[in-house]
C-alpha positions as CSV (number, residue, x, y, z in Angstrom):
1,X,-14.1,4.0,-7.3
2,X,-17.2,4.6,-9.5
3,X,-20.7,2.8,-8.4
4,X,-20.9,0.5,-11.4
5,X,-17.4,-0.7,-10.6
6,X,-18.4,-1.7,-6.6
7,X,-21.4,-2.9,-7.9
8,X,-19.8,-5.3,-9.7
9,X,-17.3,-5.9,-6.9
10,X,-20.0,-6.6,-4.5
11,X,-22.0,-9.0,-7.2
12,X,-18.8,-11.4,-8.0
13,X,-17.9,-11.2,-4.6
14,X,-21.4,-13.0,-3.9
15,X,-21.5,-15.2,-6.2
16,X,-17.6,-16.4,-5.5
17,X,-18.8,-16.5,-1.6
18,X,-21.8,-18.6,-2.8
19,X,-19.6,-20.8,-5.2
20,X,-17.5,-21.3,-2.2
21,X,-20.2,-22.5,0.0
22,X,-21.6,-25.0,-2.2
23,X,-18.0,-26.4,-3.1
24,X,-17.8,-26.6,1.1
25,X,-21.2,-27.8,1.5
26,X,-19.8,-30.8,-1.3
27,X,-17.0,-31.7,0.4
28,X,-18.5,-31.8,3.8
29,X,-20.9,-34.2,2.6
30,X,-18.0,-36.2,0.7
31,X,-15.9,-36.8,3.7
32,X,-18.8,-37.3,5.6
33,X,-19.4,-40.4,3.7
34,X,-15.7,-41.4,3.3
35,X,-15.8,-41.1,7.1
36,X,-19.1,-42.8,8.3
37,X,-17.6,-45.5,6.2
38,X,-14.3,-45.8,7.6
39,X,-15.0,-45.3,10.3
40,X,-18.2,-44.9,13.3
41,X,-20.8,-42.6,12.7
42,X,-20.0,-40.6,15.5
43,X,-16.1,-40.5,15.1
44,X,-17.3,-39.0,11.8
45,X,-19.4,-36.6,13.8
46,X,-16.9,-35.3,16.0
47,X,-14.0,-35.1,13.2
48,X,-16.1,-33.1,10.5
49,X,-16.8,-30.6,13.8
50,X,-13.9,-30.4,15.0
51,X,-12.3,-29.3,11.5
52,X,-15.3,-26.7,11.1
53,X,-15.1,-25.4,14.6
54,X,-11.0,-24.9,13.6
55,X,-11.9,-23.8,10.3
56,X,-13.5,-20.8,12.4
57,X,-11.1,-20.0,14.7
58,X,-8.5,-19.4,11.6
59,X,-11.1,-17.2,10.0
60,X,-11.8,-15.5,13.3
61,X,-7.8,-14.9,14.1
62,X,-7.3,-13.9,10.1
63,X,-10.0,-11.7,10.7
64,X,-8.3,-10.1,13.5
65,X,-5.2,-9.7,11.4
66,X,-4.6,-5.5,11.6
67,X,-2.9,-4.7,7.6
68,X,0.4,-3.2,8.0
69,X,0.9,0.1,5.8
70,X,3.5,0.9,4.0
71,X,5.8,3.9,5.0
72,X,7.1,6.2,2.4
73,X,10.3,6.5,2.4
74,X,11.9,10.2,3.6
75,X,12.6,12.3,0.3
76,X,16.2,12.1,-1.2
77,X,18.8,14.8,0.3
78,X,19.7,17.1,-2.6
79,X,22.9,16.2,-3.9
80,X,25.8,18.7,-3.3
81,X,26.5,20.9,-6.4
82,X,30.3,22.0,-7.3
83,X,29.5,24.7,-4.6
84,X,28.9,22.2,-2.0
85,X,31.8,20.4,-2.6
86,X,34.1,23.2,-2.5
87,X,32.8,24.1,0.5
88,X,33.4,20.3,1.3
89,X,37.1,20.4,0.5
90,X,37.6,24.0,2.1
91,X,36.2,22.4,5.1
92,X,38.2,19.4,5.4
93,X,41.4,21.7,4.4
94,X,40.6,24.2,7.3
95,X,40.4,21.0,9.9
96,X,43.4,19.6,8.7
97,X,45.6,23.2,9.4
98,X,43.9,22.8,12.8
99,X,46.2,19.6,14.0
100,X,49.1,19.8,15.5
101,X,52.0,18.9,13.5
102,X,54.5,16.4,15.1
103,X,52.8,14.7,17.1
């Protein structure tokens, strides 16, 4: 990855982290009213904390999350050439001579 390309990572990741706390900031405050007037001021309290204290936790056990890695798959056995398959069929014929007849 070239510098001017993480650069550019790193700048719109900051400013879609900053967008993002803003928006939260927004709708904190909006339930926060739709809350305090619904309902007490303190029941407001305690139900905005309690849904950033959980909002934490997920982040925490997401950020805990190990990323699985894909496995190549083994390479492809060559497939038997007209040599292999003679030797296939000589095989199989051998084997067969090698039963007992009448069993």
């Amino acid at each position: 990855m070239s510098l001017a390309h993480a650069v550019r990572r790193l700048a719109f990741s900051a400013g879609a982290s900053l967008c993002f706390l803003v928006g939260a900031a927004f709708l904190t405050v909006a339930g926060w009213i739709y809350l305090a007037e619904t309902t007490s001021t303190q029941t407001a309290a305690l139900i905005v904390g309690a849904v950033w204290f959980a909002v934490g936790f997920i982040l925490l056990g997401l950020s805990r999350v190990k990323p699985v890695h894909a496995v190549a798959p083994p390479p492809a056995a060559a497939a038997p050439g007209p040599l292999g398959l003679a030797e296939a069929f000589l095989f199989g014929l051998q084997a067969g001579r090698g039963t007992s007849k009448g069993g």
